[in-house]
FIMARTI-617328 format. One line per 8 residues: number of its first residue (from 1); their letters; for each residue x, y, z of C-alpha. Coordinates in steps of 0.02 Angstrom, whole numbers. Each point is the difference from the previous one (the first is absolute). Layout:
<recs>
NUM = A = X/Y/Z  ... .
</recs>
This chain:
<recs>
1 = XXXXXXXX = -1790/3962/-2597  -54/-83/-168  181/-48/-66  51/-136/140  -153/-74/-40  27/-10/-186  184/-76/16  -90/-143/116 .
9 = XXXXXXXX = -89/-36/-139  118/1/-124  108/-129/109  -143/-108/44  -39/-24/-177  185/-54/-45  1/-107/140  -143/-81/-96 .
17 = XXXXXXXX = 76/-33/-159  53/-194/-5  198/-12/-42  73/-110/-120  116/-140/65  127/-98/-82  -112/-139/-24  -117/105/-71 .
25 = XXXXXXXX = 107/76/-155  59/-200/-39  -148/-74/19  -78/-60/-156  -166/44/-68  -86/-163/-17  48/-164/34  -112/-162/-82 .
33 = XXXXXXXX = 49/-171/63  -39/-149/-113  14/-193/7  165/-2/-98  79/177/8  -4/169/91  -61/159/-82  70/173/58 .
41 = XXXXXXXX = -43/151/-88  52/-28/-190  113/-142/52  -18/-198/8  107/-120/131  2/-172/14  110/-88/138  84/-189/35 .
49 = XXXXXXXX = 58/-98/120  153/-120/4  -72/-172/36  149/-108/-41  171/9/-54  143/-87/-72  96/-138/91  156/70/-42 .
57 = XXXXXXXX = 59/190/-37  138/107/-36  47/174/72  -100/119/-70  -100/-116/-91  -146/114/10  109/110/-123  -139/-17/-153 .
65 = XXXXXXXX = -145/78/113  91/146/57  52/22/-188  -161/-16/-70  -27/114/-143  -177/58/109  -23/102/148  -39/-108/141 .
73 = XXXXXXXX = -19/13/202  82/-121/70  4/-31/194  90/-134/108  -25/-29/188  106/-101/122  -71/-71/186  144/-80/86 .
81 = XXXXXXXX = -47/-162/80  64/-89/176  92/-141/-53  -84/-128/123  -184/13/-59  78/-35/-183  119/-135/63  -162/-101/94 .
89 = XXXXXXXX = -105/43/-182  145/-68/-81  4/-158/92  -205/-39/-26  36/27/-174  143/-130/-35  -107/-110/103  -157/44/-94 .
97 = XXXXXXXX = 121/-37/-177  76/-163/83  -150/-78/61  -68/36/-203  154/-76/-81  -18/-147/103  -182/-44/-23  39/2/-174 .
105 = XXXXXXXX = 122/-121/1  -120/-95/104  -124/-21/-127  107/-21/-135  -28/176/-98  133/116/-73  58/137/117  -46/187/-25 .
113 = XXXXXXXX = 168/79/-82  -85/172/62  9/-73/191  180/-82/-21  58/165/-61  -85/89/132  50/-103/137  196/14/-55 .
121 = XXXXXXXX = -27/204/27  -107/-7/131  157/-130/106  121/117/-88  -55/184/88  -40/-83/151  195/-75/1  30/174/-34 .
129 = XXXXXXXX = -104/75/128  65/-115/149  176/65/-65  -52/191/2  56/14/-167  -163/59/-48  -149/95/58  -202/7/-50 .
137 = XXXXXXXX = -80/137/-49  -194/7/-86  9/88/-174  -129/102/-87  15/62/-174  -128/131/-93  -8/65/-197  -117/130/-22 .
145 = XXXXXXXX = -7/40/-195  -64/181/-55  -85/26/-157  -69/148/-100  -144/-101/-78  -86/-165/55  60/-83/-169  185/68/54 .
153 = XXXXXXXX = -25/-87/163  -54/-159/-60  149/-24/-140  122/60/142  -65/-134/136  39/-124/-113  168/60/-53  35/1/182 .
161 = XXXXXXXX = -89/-176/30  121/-66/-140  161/63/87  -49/-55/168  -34/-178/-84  175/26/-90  80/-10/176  -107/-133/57 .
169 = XXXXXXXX = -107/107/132  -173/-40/-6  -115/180/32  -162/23/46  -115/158/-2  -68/53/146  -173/-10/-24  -143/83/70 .
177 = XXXXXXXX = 158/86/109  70/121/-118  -30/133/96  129/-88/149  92/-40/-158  29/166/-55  27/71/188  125/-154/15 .
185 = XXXXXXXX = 110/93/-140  27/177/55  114/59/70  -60/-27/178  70/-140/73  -187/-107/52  -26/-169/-75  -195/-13/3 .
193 = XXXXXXXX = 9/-169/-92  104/-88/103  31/-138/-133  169/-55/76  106/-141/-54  166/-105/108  166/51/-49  184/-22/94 .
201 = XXXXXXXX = 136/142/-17  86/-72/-163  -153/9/-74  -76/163/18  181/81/-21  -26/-50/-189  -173/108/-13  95/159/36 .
209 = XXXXXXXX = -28/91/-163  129/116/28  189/-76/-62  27/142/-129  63/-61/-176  193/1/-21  124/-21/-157  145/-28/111 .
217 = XXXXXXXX = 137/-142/-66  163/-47/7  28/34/-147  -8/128/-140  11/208/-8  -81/108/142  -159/81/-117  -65/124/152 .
225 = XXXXXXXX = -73/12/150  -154/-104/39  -131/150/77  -123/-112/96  148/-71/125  155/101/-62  95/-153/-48  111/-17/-131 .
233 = XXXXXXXX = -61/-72/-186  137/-109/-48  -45/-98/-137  84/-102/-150  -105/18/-163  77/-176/-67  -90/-103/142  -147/26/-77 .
241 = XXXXXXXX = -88/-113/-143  60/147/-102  118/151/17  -123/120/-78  -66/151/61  -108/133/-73  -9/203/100  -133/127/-24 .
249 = XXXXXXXX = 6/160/37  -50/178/-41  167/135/-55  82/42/124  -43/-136/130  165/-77/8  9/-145/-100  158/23/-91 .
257 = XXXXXXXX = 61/44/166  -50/-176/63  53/-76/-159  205/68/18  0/-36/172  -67/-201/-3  124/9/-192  158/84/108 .
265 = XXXXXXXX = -35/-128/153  -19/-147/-116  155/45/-91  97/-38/153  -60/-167/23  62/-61/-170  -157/49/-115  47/57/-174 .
273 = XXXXXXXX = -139/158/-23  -54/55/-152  -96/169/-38  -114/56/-134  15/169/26  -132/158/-86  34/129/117  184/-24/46 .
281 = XXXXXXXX = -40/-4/176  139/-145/29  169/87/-91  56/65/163  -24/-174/100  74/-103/-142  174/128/-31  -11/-26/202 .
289 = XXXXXXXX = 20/-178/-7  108/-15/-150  -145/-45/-119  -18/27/-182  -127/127/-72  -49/-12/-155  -90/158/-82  -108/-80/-133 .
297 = XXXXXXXX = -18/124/-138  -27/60/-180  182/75/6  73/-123/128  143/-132/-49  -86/-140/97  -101/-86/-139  -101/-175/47 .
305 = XXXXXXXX = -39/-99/-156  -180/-90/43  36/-132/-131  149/-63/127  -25/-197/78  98/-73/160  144/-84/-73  -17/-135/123 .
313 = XXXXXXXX = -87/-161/-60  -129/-67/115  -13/-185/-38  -183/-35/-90  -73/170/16  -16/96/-159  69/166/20  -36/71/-177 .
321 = XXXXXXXX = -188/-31/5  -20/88/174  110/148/-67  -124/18/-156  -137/-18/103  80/166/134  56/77/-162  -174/-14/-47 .
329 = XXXXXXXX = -70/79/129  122/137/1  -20/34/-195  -188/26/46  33/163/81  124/58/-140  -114/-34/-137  -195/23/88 .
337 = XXXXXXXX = -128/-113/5  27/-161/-126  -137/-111/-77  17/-172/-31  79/-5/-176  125/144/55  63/-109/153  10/-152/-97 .
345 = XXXXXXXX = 107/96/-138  98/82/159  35/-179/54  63/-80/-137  126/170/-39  61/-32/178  37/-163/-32  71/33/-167 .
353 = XXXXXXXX = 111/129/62  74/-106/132  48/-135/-119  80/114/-116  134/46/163  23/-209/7  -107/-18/149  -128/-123/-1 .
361 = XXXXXXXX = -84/-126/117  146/-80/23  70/64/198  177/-14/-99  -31/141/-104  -75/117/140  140/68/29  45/107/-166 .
369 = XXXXXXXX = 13/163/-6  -223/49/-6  -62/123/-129  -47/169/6  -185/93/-36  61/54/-150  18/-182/-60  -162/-48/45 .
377 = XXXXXXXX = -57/179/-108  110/-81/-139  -85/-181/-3  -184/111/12  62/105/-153  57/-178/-86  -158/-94/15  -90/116/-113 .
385 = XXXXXXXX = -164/-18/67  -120/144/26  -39/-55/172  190/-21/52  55/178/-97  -127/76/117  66/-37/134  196/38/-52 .
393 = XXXXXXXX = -77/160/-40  -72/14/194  176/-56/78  103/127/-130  3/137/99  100/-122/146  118/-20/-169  39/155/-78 .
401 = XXXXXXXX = -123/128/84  -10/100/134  30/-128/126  128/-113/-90  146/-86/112  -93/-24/159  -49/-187/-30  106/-33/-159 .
409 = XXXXXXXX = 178/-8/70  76/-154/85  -4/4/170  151/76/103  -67/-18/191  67/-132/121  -103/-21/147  145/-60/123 .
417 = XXXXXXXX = 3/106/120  -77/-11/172  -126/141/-9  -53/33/-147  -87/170/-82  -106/31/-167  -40/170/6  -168/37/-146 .
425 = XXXXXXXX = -10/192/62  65/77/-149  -101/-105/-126  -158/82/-76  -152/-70/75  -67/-75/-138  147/-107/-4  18/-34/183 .
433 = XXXXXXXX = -114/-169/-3  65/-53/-140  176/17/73  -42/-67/161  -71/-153/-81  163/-22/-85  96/12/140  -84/-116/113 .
441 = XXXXXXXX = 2/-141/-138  197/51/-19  -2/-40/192  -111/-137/10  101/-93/-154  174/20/114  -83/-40/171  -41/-170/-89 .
449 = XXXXXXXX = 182/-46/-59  41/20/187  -70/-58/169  47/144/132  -110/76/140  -46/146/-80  -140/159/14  -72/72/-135 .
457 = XXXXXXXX = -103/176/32  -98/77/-135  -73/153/52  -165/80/-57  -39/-165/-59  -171/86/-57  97/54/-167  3/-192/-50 .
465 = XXXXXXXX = -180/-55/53  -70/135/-114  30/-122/-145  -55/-183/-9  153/-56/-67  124/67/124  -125/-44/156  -7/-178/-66 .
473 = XXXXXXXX = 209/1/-7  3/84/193  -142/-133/51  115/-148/-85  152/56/88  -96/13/163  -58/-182/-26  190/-67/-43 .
481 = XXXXXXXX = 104/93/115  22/-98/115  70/-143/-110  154/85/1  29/90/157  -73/168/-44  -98/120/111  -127/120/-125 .
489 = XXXXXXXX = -48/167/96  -131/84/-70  -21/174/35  -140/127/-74  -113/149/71  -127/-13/-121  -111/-99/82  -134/-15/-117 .
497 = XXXXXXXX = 104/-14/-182  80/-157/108  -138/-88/70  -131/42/-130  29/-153/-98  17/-175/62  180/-22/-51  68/140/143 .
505 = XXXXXXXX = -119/-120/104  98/-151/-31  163/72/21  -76/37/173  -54/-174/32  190/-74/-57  74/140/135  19/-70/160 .
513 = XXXXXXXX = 36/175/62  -104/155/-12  17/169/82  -109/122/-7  59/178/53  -88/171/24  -149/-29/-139  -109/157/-71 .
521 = XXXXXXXX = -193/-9/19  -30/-34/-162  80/-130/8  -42/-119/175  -151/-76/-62  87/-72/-152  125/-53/127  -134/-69/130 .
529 = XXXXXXXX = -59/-128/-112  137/-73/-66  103/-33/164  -160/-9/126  29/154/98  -92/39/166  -81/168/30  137/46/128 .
537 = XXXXXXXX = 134/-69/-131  -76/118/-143  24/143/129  164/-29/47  45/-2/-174  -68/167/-36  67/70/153  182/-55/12 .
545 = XXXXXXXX = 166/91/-29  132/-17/-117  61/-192/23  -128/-55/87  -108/-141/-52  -47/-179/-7  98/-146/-12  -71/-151/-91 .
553 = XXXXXXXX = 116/-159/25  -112/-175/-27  -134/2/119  66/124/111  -18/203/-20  57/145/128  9/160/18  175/64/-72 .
561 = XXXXXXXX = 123/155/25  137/-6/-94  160/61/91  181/22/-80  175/59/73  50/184/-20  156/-84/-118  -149/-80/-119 .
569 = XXXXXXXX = -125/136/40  135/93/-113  27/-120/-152  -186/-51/-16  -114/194/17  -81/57/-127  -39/160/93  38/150/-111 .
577 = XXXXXXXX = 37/97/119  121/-90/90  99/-57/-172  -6/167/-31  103/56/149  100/-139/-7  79/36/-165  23/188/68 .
585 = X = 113/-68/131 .
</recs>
């Protein structure tokens, strides 16, 4: 009789117990409402009000806020109005306006600009509104900025305040209403301000924040698919101020990948591409195309003399002092660090040993055949100084040692072909900067004899900013490139070795293209500061697959896949498993 009893009592009990409702679990533990800001929990909120705007606007000229490099709540709200009520306003206005104009001509004082220019719109959208070409509506726009700390909140109000001004919209905080502010900004759908303001259709079609950024032209190579709208990224490098363009990535992201496919694509639009080459990723694509590849090697035939010039005479420019002065640089990283007396020493045997070949100053004589290294070692050996003998005895080894031939034969390449391939693989990686750095001089001396649209890729570009002397010849051809038609793509994975100095930064700066592709976390914070990156950017970074990135062209960025035909997919993978069964066919 006991145990129906019991279970009563159990239930009634439950029945007692207060449940938890959705409101309950979001609610937030304390709220504090102050004169200037809102308090909940641990955070701080302050929010504005639109009070004025610009006379005139563009679509989507409220780009910069929705960009801004700060979390931000931003709410718009949109009360159509009956055209009749704002057609009789309308008319007590222009009369209002009128009847001012005229009593200052009356009395002989200067007109208002302000209510000439407001009269002009004001008879302008009521033509407009007679017509039905346009309608009213009230406008209301909110900000509400978040903040971890109140000294966060005030720095980022006045960030905010500053863009808003930028644009020529006056804001206002809502004081002593933040709490309606803040309510006016979620996700709700109530205005409890009600701090409305006229606008006609035209108008208010321009506030829609929403026109997603495209790289669509007429123009130019198809780079991938654009993943906020699914367009197409068509774009032409050499519209730009410059036809730079620098891509990070970790291994194995697909930045060679992207690199053959924009080099294949701009090879069929009449660009002459040339490849510096360390992992020969591109011998497949450039025996595909009919390019030349040139193994650069201790045992190889191809030889490139460093000491070589143009051959073309450029009409008051001095060819033999810039060559001494990229010699220079390159003879830094064959011989170590020099002090003062050694590179004044290593100047004046330069010069010395172009003199004794008959070349001089003079442009006419620019065009003899150039020495080798082992005259300069010769002229070193002559002077019989003890400064100069130490450093033949540093550059021997390039002589008659170990590693003699490489850079003391006269040169035998011929960069005339279309695509172009200089393979460093096989060299020793000690030798692989220097080599490089030799090479692109070799390149850079050519490009100048002749203006041609050309591309010049030098991957794991990190190899060259690890010495001063070879960033600072990178970061000079970045900053002349353009002079004669050249594009300078920049390619590297390590991140830090390229950015930690402020040379990789300026090669950034003269790039008027960046991608970023899948980055490592090691890596994104680096890569947040220097190119601004949102939270939500950062992520997607860290989060993407292969080919997948960020395209940076100007002042516009968007999410990128890159995309390629099943015939290019072929020429351009570096997939080891797929060339692997390919040769097996």
């Amino acid at each position: 009789m006991k145990l129906p009893n019991l279970f009563r009592k159990i239930k009634t009990q439950e029945q007692l117990q207060p449940r938890l409702t959705v409101e309950d679990v979001i609610a937030p533990g304390e709220i504090e409402v102050e004169f200037s800001h809102l308090k909940i929990d641990s955070r701080f909120f302050r929010t504005y009000f639109v009070s004025a705007y610009p006379r005139f606007v563009e679509p989507n000229w409220l780009e910069p806020l929705i960009s801004f490099d700060h979390s931000l709540l931003v709410s718009m709200f949109i009360y159509p109005s009956q055209s009749q009520g704002v057609l009789d306003e309308l008319k007590r206005k222009v009369a209002e306006m009128e009847a001012t104009i005229q009593t200052d001509l009356e009395r002989g004082r200067a007109v208002d600009p302000a209510v000439e220019v407001a009269l002009e719109d004001a008879r302008s959208l009521q033509d407009q509104l007679v017509r039905g070409v346009e309608r009213f509506f009230q406008f209301a726009l909110y900000i509400t900025v978040p903040a971890e700390s109140l000294e966060e909140l005030q720095s980022t109000s006045k960030l905010v305040e500053s863009t808003l001004a930028s644009l020529s919209i006056t804001a206002k905080q809502v004081t002593l209403q933040m709490e309606d502010g803040f309510k006016s900004t979620l996700p709700q759908g109530k205005d409890l301000l009600n701090l409305a303001h006229n606008m006609d259709t035209t108008s208010l079609a321009t506030t829609f924040p929403f026109a997603s950024s495209e790289l669509t032209a007429n123009e130019g190579i198809m780079y991938g698919i654009n993943e906020h709208n699914g367009s197409l990224i068509l774009f032409d490098r050499f519209s730009l101020e410059n036809a730079n363009s620098v891509i990070f990535a970790k291994s194995g992201a697909g930045k060679s990948y992207l690199v053959k496919l924009e080099a294949l694509r701009s090879l069929m639009f009449g660009t002459e591409i040339i490849v510096i080459d360390p992992e020969q990723e591109y011998k497949i694509l450039a025996q595909a195309v009919g390019g030349e590849y040139i193994n650069f090697s201790p045992s190889s035939p191809v030889k490139i003399n460093p000491f070589d010039m143009s051959a073309e005479v450029t009409p008051g420019e001095n060819e033999l002092g810039r060559k001494i002065l990229s010699l220079t640089g390159f003879l830094k990283l064959v011989l170590g660090t020099l002090n003062a007396q050694e590179a004044a020493i290593l100047d004046r045997a330069l010069k010395q040993t172009y003199q004794l070949k008959g070349i001089t100053d003079d442009p006419k004589t620019q065009n003899l055949t150039p020495p080798l290294m082992e005259d300069l070692y010769k002229v070193l050996i002559g002077m019989e100084e003890a400064v100069a003998m130490e450093l033949a005895a540093r550059l021997e080894r390039f002589i008659k040692g170990s590693l003699a031939g490489i850079f003391s034969t006269q040169s035998n390449v011929d960069i005339s072909n279309s695509f172009t391939v200089f393979s460093v693989r096989d060299l020793p990686d000690q030798l692989r900067p220097l080599s490089i750095h030799m090479i692109l001089d070799y390149i850079w001396t050519k490009i100048r004899g002749k203006l041609k649209k050309r591309l010049l890729i030098v991957d794991e570009a990190w190899y060259l900013m690890r010495n001063q002397d070879s960033a600072d010849f990178l970061v000079d051809m970045a900053k002349r490139a353009r002079k004669y038609y050249l594009g300078l793509t920049t390619i590297t994975q390590d991140v830090e070795d390229f950015l930690g100095n402020e040379r990789g930064k300026e090669i950034i700066s003269n790039s008027s293209i960046q991608i970023l592709l899948k980055q490592a976390p090691a890596s994104i914070d680096l890569l947040a500061h220097v190119f601004n990156l949102s939270e939500g950017e950062q992520r997607l970074l860290m989060s993407e697959g292969i080919g997948e990135g960020i395209f940076f062209a100007g002042n516009t960025h968007v999410a990128m896949r890159v995309v390629a035909s099943p015939e290019e997919h072929q020429l351009i993978t570096s997939n080891p498993a797929e060339i692997l069964a390919r040769q097996k066919i």
